[in-house]
Residue frames as qw, qx, qy, qz and C-alpha x, y, z in Angstrom:
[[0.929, 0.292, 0.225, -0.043, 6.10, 37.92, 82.00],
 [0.443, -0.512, 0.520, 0.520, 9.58, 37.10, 80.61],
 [0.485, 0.712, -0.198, -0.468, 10.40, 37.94, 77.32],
 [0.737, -0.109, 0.663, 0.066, 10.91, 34.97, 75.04],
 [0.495, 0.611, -0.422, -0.450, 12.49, 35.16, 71.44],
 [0.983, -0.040, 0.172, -0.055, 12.83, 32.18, 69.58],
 [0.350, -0.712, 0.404, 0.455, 15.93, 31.08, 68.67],
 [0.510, 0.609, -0.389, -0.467, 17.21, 31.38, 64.80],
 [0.973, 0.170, 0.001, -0.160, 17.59, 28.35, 62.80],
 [0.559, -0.471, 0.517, 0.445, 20.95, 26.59, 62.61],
 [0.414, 0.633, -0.356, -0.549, 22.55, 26.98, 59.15],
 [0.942, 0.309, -0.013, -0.129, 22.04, 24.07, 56.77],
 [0.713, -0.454, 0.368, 0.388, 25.04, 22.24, 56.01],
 [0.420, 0.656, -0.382, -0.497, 26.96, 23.63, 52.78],
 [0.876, 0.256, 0.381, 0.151, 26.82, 20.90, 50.20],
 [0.250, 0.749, -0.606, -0.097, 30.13, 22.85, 48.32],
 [0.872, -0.302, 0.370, 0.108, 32.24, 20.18, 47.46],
 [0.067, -0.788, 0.452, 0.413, 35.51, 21.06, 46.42],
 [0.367, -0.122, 0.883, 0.266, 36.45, 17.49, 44.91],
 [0.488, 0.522, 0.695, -0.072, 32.65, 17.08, 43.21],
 [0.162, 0.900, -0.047, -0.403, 33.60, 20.84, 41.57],
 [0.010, 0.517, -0.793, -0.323, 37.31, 19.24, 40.35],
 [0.538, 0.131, 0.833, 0.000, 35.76, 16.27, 39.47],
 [0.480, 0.794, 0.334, -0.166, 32.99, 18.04, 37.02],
 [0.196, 0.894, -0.240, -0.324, 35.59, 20.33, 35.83],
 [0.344, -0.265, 0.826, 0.360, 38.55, 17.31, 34.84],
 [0.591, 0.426, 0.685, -0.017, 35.19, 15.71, 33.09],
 [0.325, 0.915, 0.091, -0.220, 34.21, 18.90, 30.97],
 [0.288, -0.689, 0.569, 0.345, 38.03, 18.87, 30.16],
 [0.339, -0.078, 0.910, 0.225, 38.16, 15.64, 28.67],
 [0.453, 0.698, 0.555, 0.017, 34.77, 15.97, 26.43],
 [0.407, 0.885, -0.049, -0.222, 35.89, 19.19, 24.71],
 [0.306, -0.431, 0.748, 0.401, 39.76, 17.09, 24.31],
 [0.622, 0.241, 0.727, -0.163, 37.35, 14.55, 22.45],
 [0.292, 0.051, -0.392, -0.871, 37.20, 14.91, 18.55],
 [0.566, 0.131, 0.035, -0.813, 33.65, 15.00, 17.43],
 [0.655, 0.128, 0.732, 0.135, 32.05, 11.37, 16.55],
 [0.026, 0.169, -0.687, -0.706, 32.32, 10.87, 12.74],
 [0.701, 0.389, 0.459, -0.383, 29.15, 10.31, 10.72],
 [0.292, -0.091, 0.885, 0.351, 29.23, 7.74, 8.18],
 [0.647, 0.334, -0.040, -0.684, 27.17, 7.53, 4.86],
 [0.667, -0.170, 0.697, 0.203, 26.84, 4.50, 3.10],
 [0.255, 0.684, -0.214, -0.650, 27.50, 5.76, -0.31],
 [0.871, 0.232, 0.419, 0.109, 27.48, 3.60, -4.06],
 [0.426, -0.118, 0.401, 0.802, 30.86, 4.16, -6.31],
 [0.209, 0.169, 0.479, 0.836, 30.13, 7.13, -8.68],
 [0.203, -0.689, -0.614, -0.327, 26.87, 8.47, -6.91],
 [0.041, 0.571, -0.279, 0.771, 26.49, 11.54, -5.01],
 [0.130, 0.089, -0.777, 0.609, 26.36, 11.21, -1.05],
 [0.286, -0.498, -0.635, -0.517, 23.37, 10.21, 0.37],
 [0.432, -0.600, 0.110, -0.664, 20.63, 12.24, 2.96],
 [0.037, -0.062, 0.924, -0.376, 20.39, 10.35, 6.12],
 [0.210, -0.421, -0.762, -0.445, 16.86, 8.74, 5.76],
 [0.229, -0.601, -0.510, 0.571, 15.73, 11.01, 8.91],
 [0.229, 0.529, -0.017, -0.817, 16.11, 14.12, 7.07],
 [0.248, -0.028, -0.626, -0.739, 14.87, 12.81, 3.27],
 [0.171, -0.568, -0.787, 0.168, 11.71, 11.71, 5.81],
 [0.002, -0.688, -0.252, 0.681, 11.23, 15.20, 6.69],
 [0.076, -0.263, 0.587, 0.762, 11.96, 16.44, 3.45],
 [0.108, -0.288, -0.886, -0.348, 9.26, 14.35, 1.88],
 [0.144, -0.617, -0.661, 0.403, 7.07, 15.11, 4.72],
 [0.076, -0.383, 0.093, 0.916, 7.71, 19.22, 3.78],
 [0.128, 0.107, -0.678, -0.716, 6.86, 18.75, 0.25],
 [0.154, -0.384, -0.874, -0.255, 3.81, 16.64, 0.90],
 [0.120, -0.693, -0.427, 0.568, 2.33, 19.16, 3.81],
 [0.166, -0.383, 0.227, 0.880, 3.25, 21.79, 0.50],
 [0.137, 0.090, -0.663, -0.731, 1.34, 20.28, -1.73],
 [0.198, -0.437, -0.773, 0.414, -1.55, 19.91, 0.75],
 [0.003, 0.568, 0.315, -0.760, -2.00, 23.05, 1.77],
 [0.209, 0.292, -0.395, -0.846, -2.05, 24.23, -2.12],
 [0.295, -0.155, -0.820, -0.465, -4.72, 21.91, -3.29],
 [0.053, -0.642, -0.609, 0.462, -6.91, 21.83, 0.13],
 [0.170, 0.409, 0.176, -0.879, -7.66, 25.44, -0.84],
 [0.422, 0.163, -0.368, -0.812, -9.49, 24.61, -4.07],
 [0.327, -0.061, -0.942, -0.037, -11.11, 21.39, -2.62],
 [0.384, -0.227, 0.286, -0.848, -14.25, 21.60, -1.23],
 [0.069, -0.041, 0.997, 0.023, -15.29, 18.13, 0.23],
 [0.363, -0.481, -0.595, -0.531, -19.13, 16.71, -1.06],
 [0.369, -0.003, 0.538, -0.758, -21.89, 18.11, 1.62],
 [0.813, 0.037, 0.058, -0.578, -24.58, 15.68, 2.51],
 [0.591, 0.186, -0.783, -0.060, -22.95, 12.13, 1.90],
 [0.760, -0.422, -0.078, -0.489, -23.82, 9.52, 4.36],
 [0.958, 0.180, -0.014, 0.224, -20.68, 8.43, 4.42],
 [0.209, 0.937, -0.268, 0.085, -18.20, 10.63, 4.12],
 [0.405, -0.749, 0.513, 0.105, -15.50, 8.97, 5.64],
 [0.843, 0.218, 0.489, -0.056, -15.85, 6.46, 3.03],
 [0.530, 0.840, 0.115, 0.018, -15.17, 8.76, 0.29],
 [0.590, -0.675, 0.301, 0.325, -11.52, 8.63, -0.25],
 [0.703, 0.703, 0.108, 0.006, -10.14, 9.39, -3.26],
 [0.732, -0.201, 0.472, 0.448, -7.04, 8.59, -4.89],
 [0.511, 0.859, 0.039, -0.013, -5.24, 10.63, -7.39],
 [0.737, -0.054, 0.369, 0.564, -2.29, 10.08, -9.38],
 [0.306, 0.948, -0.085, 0.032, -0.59, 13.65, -11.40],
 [0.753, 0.035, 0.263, 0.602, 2.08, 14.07, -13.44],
 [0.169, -0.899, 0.057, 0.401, 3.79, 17.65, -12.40],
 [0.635, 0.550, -0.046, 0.541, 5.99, 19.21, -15.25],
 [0.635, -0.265, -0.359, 0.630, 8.84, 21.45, -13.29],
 [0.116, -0.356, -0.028, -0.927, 7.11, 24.46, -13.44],
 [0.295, 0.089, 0.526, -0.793, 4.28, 22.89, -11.27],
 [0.676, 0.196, -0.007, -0.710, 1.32, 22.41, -14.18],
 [0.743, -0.049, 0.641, -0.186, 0.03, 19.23, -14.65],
 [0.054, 0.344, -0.816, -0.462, 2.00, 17.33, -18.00],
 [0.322, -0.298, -0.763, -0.475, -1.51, 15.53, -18.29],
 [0.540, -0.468, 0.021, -0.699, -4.87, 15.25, -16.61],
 [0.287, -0.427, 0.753, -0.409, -5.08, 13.82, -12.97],
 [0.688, -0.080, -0.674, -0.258, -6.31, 9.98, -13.00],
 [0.683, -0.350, 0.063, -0.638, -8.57, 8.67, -10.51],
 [0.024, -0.590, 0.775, -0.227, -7.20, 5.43, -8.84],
 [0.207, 0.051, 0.944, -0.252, -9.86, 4.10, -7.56],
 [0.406, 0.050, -0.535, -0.739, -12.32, 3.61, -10.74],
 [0.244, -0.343, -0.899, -0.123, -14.58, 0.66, -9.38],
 [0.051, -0.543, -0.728, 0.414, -16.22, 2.68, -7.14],
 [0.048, 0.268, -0.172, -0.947, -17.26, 5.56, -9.74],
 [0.366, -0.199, -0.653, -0.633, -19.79, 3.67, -11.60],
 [0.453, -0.435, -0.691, -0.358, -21.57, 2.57, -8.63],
 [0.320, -0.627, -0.510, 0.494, -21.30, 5.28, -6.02],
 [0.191, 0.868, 0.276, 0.367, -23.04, 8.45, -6.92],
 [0.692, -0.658, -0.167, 0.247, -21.31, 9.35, -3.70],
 [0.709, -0.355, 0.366, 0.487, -18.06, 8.72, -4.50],
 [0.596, 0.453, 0.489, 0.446, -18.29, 9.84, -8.05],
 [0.035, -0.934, -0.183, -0.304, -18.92, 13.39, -6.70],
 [0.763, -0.613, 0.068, 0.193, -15.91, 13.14, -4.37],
 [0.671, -0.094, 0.432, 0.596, -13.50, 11.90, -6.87],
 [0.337, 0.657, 0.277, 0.615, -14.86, 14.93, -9.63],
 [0.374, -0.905, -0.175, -0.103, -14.99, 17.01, -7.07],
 [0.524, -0.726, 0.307, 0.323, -11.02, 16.39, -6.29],
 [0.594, 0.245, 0.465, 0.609, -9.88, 16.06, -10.32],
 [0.174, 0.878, 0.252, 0.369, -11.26, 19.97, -10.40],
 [0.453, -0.866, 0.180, 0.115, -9.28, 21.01, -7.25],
 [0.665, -0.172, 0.428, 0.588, -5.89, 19.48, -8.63],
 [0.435, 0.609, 0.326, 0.577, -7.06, 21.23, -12.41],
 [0.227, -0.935, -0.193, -0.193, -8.09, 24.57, -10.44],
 [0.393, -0.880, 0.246, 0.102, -5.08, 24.89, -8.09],
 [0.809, 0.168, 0.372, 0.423, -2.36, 23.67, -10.80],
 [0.689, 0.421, -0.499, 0.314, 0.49, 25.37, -11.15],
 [0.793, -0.525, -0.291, 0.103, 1.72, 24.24, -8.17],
 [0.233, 0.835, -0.417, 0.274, 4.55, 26.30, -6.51],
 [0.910, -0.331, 0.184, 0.166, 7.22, 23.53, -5.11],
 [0.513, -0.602, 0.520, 0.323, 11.20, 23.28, -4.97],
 [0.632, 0.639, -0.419, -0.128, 12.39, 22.89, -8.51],
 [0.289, 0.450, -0.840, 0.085, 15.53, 20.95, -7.06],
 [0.492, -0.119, 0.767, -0.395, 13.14, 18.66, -5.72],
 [0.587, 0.235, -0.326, -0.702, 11.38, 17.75, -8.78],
 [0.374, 0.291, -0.879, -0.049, 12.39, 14.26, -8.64],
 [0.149, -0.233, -0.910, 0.309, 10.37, 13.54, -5.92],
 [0.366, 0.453, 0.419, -0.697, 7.17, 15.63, -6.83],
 [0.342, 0.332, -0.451, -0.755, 6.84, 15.28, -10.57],
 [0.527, -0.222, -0.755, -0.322, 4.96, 11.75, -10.19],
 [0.105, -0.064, 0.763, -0.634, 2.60, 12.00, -6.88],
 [0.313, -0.455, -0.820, -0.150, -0.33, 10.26, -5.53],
 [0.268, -0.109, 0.385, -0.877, -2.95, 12.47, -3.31],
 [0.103, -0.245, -0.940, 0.215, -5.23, 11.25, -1.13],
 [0.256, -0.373, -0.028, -0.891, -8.57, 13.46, -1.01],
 [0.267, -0.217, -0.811, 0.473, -9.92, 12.66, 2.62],
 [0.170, -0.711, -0.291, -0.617, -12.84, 14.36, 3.63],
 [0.788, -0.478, -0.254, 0.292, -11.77, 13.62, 7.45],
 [0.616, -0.451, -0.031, 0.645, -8.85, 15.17, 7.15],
 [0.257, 0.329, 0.196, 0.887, -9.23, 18.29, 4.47]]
């Protein structure tokens, strides 16, 4: 029987391309010649420069996820409502810049206290968690944007 090897594969074709290499490399040349693009604020006479509204979004976002987490721990949403998802409560506090509350927290939504027993346990239930987890510990040089805030007390979402 004759001895049959197969024969080896031909080599692909090289895709080097000398020109596509200079080409890339002239490009790369010309971007780092480039100055950087400028960013522009649009600023009013005699006021300091303002955030771009991407980061004071985050920013906000920080602070509110801060002042979340510290009040969720002393919040403990009503068991047993038939409802619950109903039970949303609004609060309004006024934060002195240490954190402690500069009065007591006010309930927002008041119509539905006298005539849901529900709700009535919801909303006292989240005016003790603000009293209970008060002083808050937040950014002093943020005060401006924490010293008057609204919280939402979701049983869904705490």
């Amino acid at each position: 029987m004759p001895n049959i090897t197969p024969r080896d594969k031909p080599a692909p074709p090289s895709r080097f391309n000398i020109n596509r290499i200079e080409a890339l490399l002239d490009k790369r040349q010309e971007e780092e010649q480039k100055p950087p693009p400028r960013k522009f604020a649009v600023n009013e006479p005699d006021k300091e420069p303002t955030i771009s509204s991407a980061a004071q979004r985050l920013r906000l976002a920080s602070l509110e996820q801060a002042i979340h987490t510290q009040i969720s721990r002393c919040w403990s949403a009503p068991v047993g409502a038939s409802y619950a998802e109903t039970l949303i409560v609004e609060i309004k506090i006024q934060l002195a810049r240490d954190g402690s509350l500069l009065r007591p927290p006010e309930i927002l939504n008041q119509s539905r206290l006298q005539s849901d027993s529900f709700f009535r346990a919801a909303a006292e239930a989240a005016r003790r968690a603000v009293q209970r987890c008060t002083p808050l510990d937040l950014p002093v040089a943020d005060y401006d944007e924490w010293k008057d805030t609204k919280l939402n007390f979701d049983p869904s979402k705490m």
